[in-house]
mmCIF file of the protein (N, C-alpha, C, O) and its ligand, coordinates in Angstrom:
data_MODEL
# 
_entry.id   MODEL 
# 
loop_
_entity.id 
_entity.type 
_entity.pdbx_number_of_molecules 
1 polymer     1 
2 non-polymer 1 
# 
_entity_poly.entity_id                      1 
_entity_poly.type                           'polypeptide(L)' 
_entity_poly.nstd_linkage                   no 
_entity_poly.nstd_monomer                   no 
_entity_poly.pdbx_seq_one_letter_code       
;(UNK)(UNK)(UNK)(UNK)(UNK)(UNK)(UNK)(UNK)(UNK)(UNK)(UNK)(UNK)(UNK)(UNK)(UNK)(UNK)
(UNK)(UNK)(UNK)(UNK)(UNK)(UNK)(UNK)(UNK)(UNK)(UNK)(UNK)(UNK)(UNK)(UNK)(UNK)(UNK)
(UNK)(UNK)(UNK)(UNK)(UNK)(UNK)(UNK)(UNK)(UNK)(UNK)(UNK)(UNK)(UNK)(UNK)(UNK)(UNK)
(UNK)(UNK)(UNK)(UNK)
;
_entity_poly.pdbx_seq_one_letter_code_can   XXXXXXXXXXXXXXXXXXXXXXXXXXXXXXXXXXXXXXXXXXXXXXXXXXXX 
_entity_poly.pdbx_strand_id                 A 
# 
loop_
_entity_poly_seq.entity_id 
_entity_poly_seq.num 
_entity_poly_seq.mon_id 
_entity_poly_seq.hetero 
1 1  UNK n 
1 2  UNK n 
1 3  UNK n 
1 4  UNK n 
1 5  UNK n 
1 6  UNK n 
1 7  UNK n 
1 8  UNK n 
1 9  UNK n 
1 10 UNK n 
1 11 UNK n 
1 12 UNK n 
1 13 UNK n 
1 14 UNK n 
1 15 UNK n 
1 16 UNK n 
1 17 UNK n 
1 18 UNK n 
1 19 UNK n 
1 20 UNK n 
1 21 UNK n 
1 22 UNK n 
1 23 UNK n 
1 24 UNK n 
1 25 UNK n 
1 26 UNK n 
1 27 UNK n 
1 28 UNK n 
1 29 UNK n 
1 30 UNK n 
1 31 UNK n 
1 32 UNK n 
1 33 UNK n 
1 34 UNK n 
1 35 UNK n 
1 36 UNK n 
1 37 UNK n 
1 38 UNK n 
1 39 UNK n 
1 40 UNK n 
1 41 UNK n 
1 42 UNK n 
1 43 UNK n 
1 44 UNK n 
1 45 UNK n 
1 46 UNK n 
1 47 UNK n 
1 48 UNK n 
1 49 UNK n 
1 50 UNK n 
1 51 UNK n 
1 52 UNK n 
# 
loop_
_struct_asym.id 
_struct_asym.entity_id 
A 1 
B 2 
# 
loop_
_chem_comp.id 
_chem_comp.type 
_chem_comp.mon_nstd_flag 
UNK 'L-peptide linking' . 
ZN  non-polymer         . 
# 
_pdbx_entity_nonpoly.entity_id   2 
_pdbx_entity_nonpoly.name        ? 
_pdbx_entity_nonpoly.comp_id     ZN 
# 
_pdbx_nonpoly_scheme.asym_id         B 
_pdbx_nonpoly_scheme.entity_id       2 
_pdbx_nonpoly_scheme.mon_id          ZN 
_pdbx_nonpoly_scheme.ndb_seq_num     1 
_pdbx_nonpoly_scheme.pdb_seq_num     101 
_pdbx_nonpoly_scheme.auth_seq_num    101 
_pdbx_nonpoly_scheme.pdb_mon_id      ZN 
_pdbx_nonpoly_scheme.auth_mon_id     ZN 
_pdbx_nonpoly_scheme.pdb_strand_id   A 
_pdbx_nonpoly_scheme.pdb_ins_code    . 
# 
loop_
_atom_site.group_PDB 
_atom_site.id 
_atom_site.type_symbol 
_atom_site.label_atom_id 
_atom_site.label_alt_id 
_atom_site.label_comp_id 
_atom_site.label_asym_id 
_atom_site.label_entity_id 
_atom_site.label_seq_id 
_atom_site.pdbx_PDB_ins_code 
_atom_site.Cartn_x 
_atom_site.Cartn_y 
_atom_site.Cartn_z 
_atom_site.occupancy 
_atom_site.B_iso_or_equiv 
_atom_site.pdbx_formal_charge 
_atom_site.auth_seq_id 
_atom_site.auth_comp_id 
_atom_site.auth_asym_id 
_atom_site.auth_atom_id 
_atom_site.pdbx_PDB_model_num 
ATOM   1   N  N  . UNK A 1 1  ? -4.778 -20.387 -9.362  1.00 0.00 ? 1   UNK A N  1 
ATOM   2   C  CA . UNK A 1 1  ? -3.554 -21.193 -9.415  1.00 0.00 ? 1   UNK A CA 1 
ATOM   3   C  C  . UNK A 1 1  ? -2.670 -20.861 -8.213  1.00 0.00 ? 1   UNK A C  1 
ATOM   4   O  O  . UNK A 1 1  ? -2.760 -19.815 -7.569  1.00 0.00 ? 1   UNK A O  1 
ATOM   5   N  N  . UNK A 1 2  ? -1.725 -21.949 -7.952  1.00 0.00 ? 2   UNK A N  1 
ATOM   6   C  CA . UNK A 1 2  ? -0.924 -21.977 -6.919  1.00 0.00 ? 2   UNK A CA 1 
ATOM   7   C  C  . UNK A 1 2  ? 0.447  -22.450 -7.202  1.00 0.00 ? 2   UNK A C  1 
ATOM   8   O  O  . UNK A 1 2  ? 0.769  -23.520 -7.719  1.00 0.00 ? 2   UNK A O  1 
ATOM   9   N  N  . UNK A 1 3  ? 1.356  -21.303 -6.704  1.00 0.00 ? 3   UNK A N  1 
ATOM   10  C  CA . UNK A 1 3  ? 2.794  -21.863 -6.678  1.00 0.00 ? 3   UNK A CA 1 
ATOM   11  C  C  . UNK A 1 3  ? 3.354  -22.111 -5.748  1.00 0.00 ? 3   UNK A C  1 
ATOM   12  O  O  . UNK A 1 3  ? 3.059  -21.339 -4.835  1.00 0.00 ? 3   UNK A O  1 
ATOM   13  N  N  . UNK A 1 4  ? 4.236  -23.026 -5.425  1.00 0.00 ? 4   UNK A N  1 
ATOM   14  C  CA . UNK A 1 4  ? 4.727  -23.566 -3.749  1.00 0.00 ? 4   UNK A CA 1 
ATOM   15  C  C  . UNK A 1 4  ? 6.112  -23.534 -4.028  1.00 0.00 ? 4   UNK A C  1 
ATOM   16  O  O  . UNK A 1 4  ? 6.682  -24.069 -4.979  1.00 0.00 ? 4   UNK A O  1 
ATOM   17  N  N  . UNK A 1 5  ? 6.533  -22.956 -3.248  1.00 0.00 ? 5   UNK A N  1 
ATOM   18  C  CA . UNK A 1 5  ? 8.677  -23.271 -3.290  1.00 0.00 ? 5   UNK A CA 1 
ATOM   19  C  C  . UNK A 1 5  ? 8.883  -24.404 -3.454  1.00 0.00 ? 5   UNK A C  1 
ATOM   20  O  O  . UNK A 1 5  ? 8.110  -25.273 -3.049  1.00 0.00 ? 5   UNK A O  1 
ATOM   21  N  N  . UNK A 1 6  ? 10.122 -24.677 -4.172  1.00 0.00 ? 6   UNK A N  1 
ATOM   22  C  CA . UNK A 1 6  ? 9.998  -25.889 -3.832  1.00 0.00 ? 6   UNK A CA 1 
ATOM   23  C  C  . UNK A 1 6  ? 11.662 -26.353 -3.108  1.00 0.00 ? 6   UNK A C  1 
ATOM   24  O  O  . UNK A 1 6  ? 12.324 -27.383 -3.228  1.00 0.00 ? 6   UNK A O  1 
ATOM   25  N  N  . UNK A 1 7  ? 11.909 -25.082 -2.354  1.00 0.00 ? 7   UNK A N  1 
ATOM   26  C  CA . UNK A 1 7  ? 12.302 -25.744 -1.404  1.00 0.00 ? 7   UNK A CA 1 
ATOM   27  C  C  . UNK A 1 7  ? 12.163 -25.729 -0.146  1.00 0.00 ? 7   UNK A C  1 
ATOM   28  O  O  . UNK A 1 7  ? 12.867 -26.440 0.571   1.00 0.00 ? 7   UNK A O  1 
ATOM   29  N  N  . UNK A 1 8  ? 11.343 -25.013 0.278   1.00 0.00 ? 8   UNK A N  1 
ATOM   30  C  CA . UNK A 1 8  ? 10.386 -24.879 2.099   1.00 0.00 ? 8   UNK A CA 1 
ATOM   31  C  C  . UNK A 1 8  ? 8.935  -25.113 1.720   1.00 0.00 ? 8   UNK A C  1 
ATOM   32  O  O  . UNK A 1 8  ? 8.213  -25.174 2.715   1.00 0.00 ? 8   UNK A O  1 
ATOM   33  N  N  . UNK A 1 9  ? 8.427  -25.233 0.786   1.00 0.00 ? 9   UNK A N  1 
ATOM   34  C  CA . UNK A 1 9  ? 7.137  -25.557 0.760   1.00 0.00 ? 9   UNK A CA 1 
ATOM   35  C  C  . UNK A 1 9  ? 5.965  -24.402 0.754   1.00 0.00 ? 9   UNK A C  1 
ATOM   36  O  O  . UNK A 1 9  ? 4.809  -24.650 0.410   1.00 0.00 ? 9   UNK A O  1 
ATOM   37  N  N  . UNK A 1 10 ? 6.398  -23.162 1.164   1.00 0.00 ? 10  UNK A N  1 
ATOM   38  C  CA . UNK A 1 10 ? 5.892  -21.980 1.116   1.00 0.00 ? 10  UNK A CA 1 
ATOM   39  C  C  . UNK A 1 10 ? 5.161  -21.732 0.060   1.00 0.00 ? 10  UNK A C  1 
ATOM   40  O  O  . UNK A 1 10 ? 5.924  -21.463 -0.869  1.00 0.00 ? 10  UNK A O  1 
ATOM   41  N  N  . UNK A 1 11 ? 3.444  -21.661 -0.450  1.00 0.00 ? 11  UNK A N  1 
ATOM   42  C  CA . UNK A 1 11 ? 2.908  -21.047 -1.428  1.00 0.00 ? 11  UNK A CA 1 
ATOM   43  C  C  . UNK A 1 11 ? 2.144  -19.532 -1.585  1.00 0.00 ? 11  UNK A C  1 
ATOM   44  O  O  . UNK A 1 11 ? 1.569  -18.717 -0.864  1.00 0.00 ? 11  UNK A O  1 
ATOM   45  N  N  . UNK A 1 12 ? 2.451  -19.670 -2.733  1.00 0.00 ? 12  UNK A N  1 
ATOM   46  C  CA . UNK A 1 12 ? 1.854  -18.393 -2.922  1.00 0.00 ? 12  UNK A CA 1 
ATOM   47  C  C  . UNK A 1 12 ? 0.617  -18.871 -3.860  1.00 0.00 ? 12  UNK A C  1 
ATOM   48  O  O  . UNK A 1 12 ? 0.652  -19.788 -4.681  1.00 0.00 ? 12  UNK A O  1 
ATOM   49  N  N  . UNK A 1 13 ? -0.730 -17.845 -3.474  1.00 0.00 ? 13  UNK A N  1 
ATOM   50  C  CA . UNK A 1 13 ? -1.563 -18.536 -4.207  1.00 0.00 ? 13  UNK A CA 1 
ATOM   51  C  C  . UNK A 1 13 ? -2.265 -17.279 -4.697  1.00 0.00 ? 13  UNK A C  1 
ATOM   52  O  O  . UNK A 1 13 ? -2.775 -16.586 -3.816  1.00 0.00 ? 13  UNK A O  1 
ATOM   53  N  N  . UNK A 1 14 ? -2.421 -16.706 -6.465  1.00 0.00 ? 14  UNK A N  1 
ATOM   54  C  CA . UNK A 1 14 ? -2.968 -15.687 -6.942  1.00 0.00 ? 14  UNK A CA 1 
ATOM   55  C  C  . UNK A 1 14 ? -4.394 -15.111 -6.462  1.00 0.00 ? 14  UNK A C  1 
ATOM   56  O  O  . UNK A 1 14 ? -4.787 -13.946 -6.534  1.00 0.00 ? 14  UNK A O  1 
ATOM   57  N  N  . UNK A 1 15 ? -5.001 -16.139 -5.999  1.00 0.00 ? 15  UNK A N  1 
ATOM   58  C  CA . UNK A 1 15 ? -6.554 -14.838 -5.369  1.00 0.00 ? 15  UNK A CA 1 
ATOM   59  C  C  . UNK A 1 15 ? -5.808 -14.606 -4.004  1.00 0.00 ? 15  UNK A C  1 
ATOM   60  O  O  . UNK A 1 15 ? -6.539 -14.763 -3.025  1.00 0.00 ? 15  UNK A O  1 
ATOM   61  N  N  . UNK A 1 16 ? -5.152 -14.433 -3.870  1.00 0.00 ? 16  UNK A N  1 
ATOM   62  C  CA . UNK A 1 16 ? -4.416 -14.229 -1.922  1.00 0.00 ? 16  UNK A CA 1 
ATOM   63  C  C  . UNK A 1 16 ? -4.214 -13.005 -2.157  1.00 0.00 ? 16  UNK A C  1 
ATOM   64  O  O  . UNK A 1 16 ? -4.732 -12.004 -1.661  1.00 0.00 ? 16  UNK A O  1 
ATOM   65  N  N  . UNK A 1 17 ? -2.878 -13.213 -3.499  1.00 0.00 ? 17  UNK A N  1 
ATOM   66  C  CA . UNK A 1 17 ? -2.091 -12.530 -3.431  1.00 0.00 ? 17  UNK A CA 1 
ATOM   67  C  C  . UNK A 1 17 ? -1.021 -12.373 -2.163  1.00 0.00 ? 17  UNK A C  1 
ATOM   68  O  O  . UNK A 1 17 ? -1.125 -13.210 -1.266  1.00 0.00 ? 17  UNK A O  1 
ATOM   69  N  N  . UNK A 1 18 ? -0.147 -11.495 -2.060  1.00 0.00 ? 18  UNK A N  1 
ATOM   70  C  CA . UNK A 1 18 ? 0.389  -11.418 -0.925  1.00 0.00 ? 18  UNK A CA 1 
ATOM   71  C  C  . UNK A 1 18 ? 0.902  -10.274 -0.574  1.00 0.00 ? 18  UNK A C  1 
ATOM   72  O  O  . UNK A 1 18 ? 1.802  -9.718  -1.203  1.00 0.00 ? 18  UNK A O  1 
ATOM   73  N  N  . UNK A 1 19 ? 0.262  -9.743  0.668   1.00 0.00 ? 19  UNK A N  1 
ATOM   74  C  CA . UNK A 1 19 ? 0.204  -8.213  0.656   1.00 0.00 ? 19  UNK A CA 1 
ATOM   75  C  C  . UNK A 1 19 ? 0.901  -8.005  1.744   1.00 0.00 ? 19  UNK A C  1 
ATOM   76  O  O  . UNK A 1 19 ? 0.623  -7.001  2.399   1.00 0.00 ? 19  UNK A O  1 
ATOM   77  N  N  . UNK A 1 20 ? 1.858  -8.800  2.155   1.00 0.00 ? 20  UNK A N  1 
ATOM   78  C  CA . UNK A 1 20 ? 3.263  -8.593  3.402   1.00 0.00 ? 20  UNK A CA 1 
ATOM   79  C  C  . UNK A 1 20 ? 4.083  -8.028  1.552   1.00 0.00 ? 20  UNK A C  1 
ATOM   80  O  O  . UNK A 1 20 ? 4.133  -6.809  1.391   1.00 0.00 ? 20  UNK A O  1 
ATOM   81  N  N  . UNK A 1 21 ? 4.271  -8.334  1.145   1.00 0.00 ? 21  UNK A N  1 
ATOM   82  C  CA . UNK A 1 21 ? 5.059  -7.776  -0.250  1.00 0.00 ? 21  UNK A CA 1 
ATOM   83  C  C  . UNK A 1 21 ? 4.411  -6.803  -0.878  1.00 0.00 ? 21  UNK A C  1 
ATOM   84  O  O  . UNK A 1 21 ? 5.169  -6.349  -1.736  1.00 0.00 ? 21  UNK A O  1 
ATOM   85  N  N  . UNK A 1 22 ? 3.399  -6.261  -0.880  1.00 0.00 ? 22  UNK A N  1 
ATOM   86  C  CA . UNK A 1 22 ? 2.612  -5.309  -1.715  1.00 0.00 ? 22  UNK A CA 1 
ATOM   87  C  C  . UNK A 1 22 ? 1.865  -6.232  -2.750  1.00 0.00 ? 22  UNK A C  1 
ATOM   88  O  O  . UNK A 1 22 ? 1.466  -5.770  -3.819  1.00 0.00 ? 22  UNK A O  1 
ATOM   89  N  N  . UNK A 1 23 ? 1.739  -7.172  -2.499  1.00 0.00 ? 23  UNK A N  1 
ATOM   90  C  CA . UNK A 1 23 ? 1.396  -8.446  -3.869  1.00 0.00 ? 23  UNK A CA 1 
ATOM   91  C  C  . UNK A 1 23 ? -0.172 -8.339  -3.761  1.00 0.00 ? 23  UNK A C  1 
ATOM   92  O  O  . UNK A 1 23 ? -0.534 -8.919  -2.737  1.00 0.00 ? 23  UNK A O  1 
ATOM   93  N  N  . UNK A 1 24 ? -1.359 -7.733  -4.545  1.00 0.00 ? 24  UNK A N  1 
ATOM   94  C  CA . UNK A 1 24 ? -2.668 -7.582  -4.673  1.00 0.00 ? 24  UNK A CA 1 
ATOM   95  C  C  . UNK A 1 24 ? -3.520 -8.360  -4.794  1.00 0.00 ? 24  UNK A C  1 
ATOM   96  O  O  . UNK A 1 24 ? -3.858 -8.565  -5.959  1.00 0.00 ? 24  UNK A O  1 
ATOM   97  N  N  . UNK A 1 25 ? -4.174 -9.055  -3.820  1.00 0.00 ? 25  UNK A N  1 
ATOM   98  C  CA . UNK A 1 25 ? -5.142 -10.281 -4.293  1.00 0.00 ? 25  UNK A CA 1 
ATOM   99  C  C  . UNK A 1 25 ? -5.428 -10.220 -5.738  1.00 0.00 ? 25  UNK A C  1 
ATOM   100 O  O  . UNK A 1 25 ? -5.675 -9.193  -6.371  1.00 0.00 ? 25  UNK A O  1 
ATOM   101 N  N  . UNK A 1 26 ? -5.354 -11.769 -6.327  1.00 0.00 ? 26  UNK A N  1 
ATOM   102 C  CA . UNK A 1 26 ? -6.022 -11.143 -7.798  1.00 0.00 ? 26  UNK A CA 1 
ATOM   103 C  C  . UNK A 1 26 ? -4.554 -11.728 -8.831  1.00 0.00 ? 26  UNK A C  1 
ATOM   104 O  O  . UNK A 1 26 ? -4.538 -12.544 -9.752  1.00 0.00 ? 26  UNK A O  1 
ATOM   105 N  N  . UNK A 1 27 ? -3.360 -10.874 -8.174  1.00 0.00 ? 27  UNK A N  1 
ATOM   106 C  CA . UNK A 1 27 ? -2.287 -10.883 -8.869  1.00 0.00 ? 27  UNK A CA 1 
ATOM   107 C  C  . UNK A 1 27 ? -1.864 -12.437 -9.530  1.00 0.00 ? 27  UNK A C  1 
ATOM   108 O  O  . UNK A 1 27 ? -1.448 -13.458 -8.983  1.00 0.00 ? 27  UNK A O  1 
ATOM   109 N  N  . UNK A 1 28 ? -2.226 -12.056 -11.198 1.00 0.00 ? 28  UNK A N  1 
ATOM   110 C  CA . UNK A 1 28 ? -1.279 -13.805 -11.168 1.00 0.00 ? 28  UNK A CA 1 
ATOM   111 C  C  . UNK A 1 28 ? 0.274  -13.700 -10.808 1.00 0.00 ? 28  UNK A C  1 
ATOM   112 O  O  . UNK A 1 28 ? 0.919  -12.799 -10.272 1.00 0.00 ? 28  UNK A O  1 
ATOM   113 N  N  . UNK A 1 29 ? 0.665  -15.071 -11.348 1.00 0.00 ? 29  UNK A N  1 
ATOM   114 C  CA . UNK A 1 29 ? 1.965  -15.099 -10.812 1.00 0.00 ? 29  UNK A CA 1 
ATOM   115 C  C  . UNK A 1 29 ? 2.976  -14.479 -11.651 1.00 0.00 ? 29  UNK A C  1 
ATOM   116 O  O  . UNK A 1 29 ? 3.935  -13.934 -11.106 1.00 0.00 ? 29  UNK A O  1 
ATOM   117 N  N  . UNK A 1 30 ? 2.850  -14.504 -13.147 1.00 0.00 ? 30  UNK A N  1 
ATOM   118 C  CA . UNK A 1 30 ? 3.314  -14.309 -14.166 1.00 0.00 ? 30  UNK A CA 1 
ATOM   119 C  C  . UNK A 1 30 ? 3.547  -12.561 -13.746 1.00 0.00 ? 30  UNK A C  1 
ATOM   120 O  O  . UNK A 1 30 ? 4.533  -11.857 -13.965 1.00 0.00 ? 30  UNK A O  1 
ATOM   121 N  N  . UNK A 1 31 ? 2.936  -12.396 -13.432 1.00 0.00 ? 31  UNK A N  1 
ATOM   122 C  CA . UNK A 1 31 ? 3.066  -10.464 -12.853 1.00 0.00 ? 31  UNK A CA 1 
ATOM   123 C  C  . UNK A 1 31 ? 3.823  -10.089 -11.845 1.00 0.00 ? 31  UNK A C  1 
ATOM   124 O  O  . UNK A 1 31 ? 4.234  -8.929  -11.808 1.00 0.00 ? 31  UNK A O  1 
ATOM   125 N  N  . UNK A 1 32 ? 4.222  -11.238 -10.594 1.00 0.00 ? 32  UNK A N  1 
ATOM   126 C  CA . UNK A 1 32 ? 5.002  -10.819 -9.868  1.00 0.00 ? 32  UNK A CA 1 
ATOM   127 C  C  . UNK A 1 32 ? 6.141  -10.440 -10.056 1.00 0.00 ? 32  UNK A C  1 
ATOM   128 O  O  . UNK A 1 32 ? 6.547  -11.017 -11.066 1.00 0.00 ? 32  UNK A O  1 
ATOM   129 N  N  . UNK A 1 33 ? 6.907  -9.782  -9.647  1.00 0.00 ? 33  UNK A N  1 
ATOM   130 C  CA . UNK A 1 33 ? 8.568  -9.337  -10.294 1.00 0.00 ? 33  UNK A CA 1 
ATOM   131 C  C  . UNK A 1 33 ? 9.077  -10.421 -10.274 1.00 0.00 ? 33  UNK A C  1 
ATOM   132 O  O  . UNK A 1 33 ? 8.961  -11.407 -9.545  1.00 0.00 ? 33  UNK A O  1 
ATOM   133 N  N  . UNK A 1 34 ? 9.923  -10.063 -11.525 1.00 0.00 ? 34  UNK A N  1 
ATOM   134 C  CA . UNK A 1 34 ? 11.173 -11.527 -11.253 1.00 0.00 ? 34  UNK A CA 1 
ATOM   135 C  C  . UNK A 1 34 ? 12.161 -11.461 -10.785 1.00 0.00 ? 34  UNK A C  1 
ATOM   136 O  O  . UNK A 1 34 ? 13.141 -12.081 -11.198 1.00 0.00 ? 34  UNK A O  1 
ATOM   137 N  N  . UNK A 1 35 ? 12.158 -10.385 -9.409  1.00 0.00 ? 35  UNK A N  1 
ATOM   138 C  CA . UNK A 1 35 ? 13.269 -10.618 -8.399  1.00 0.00 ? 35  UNK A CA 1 
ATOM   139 C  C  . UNK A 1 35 ? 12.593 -10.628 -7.360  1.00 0.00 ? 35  UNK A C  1 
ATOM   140 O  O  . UNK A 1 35 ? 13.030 -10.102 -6.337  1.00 0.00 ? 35  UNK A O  1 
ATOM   141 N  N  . UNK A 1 36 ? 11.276 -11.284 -7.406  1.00 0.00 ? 36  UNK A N  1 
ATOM   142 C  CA . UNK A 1 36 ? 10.689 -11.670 -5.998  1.00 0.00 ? 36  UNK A CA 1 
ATOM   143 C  C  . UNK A 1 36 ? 11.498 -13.068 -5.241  1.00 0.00 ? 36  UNK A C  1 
ATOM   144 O  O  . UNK A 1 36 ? 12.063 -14.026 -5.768  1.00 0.00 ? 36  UNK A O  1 
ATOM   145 N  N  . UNK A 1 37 ? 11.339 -12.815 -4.194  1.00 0.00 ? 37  UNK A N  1 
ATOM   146 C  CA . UNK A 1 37 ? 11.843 -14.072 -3.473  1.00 0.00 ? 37  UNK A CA 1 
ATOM   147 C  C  . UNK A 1 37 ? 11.222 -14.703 -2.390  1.00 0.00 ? 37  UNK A C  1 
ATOM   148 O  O  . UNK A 1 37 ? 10.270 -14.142 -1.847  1.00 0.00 ? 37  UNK A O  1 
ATOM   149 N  N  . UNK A 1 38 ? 11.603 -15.736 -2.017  1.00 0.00 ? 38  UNK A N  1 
ATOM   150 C  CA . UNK A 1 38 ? 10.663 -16.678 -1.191  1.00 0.00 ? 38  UNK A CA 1 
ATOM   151 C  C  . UNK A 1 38 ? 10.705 -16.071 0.144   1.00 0.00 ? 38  UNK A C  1 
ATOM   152 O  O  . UNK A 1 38 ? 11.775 -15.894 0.726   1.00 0.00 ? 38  UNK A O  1 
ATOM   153 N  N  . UNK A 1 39 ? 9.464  -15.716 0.691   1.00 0.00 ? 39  UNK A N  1 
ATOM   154 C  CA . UNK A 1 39 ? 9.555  -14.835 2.008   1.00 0.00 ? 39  UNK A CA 1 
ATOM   155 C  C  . UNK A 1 39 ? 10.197 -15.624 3.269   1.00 0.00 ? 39  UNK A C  1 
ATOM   156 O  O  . UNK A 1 39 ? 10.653 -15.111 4.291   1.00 0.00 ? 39  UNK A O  1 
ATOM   157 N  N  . UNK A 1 40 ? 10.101 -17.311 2.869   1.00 0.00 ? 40  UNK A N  1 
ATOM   158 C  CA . UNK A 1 40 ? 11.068 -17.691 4.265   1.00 0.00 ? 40  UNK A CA 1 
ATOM   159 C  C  . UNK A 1 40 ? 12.314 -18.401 3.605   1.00 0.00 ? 40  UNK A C  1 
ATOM   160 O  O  . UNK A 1 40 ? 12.866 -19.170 4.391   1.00 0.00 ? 40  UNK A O  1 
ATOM   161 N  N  . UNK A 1 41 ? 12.630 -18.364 2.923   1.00 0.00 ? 41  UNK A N  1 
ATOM   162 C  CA . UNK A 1 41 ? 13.695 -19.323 2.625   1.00 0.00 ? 41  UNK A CA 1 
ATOM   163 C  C  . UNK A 1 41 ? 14.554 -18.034 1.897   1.00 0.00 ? 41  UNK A C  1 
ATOM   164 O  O  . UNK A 1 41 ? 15.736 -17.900 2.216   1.00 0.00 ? 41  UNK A O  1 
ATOM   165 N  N  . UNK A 1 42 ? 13.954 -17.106 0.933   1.00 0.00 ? 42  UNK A N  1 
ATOM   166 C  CA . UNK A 1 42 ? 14.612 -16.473 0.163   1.00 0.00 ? 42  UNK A CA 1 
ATOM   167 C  C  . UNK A 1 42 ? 14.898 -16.601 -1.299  1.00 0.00 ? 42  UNK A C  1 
ATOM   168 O  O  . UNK A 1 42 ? 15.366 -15.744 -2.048  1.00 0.00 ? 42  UNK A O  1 
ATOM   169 N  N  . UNK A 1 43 ? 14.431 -18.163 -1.646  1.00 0.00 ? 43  UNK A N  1 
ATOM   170 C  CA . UNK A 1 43 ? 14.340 -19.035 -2.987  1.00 0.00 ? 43  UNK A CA 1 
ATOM   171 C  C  . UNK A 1 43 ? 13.961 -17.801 -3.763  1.00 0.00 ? 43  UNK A C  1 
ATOM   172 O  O  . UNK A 1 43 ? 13.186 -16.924 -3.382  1.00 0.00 ? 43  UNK A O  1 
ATOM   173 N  N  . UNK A 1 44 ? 14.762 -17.869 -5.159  1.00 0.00 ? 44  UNK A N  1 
ATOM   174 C  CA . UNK A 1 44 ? 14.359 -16.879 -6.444  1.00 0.00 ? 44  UNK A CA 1 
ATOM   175 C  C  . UNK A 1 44 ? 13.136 -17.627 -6.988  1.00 0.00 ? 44  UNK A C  1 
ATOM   176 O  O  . UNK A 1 44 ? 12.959 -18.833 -6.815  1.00 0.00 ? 44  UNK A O  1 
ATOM   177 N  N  . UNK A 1 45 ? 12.188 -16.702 -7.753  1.00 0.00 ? 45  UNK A N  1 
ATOM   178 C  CA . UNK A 1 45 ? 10.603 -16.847 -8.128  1.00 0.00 ? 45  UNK A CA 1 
ATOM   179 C  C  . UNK A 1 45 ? 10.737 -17.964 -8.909  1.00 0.00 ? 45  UNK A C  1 
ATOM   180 O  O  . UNK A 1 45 ? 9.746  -18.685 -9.028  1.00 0.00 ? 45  UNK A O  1 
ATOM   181 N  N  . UNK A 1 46 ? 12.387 -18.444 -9.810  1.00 0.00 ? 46  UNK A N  1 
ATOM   182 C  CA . UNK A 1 46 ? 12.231 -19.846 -10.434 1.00 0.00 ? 46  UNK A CA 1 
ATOM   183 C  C  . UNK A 1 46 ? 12.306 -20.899 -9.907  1.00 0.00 ? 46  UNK A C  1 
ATOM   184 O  O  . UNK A 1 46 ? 12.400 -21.943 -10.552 1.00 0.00 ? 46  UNK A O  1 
ATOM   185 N  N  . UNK A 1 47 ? 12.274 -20.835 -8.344  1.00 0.00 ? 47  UNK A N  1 
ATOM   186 C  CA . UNK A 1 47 ? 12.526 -22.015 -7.962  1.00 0.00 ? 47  UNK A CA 1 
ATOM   187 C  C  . UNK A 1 47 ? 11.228 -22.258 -7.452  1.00 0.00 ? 47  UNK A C  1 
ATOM   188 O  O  . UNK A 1 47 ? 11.176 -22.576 -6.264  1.00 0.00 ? 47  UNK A O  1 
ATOM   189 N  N  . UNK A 1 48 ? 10.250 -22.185 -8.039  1.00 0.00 ? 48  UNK A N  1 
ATOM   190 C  CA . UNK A 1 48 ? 8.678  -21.919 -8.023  1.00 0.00 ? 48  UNK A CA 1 
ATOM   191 C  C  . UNK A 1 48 ? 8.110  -22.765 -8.630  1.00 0.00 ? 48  UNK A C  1 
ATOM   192 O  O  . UNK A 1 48 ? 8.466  -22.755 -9.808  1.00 0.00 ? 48  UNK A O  1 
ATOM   193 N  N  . UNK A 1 49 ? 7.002  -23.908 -8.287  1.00 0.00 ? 49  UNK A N  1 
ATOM   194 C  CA . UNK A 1 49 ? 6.715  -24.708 -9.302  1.00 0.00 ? 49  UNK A CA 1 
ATOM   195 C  C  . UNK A 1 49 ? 5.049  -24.546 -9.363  1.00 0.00 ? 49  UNK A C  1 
ATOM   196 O  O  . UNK A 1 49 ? 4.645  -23.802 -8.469  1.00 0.00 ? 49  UNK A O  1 
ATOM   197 N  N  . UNK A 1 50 ? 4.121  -25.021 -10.124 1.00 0.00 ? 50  UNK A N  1 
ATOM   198 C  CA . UNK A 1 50 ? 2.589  -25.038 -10.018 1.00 0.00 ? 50  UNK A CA 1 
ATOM   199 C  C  . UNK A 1 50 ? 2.435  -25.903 -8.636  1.00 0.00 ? 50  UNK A C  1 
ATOM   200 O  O  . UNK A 1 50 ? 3.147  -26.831 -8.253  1.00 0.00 ? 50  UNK A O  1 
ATOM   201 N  N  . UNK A 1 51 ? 1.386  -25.368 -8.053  1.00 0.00 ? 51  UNK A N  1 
ATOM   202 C  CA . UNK A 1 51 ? 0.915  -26.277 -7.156  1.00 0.00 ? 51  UNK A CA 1 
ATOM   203 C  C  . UNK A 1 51 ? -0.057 -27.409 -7.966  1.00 0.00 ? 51  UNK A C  1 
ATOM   204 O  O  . UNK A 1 51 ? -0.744 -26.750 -8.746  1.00 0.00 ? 51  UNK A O  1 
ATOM   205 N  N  . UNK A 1 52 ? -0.345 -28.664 -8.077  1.00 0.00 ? 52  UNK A N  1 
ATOM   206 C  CA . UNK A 1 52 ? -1.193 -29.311 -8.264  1.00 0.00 ? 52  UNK A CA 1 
ATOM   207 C  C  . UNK A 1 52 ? -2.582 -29.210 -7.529  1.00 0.00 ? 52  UNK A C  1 
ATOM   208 O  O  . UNK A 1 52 ? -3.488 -29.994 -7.812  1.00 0.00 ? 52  UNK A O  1 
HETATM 209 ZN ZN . ZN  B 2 .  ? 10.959 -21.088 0.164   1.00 0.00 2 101 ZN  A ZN 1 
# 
């Protein structure tokens, strides 16, 4: 699964993970902290939607 900001478009996608954050390939999203934020915009993790 994939989540995309939705306001720069930026996704994050769980087999990636994202490891500029310490974020572990693998990681779903539901596990990331919920004071993660959007690495270019800064958007809080709710302003996060499924990617289709
Ligand atoms: Zn963003």
């Amino acid at each position: 699964m994939k989540y995309v900001c939705d306001l720069c478009g930026w996704e994050y996608d769980e087999e990636a993970g994202y490891e500029d954050a310490g974020i572990a390939p693998g990681t779903p999203w539901a596990e990331v902290a919920e004071d993660f934020e959007c690495p270019l915009c800064g958007a809080p993790k709710d302003k996060f939607s499924e990617d289709e």
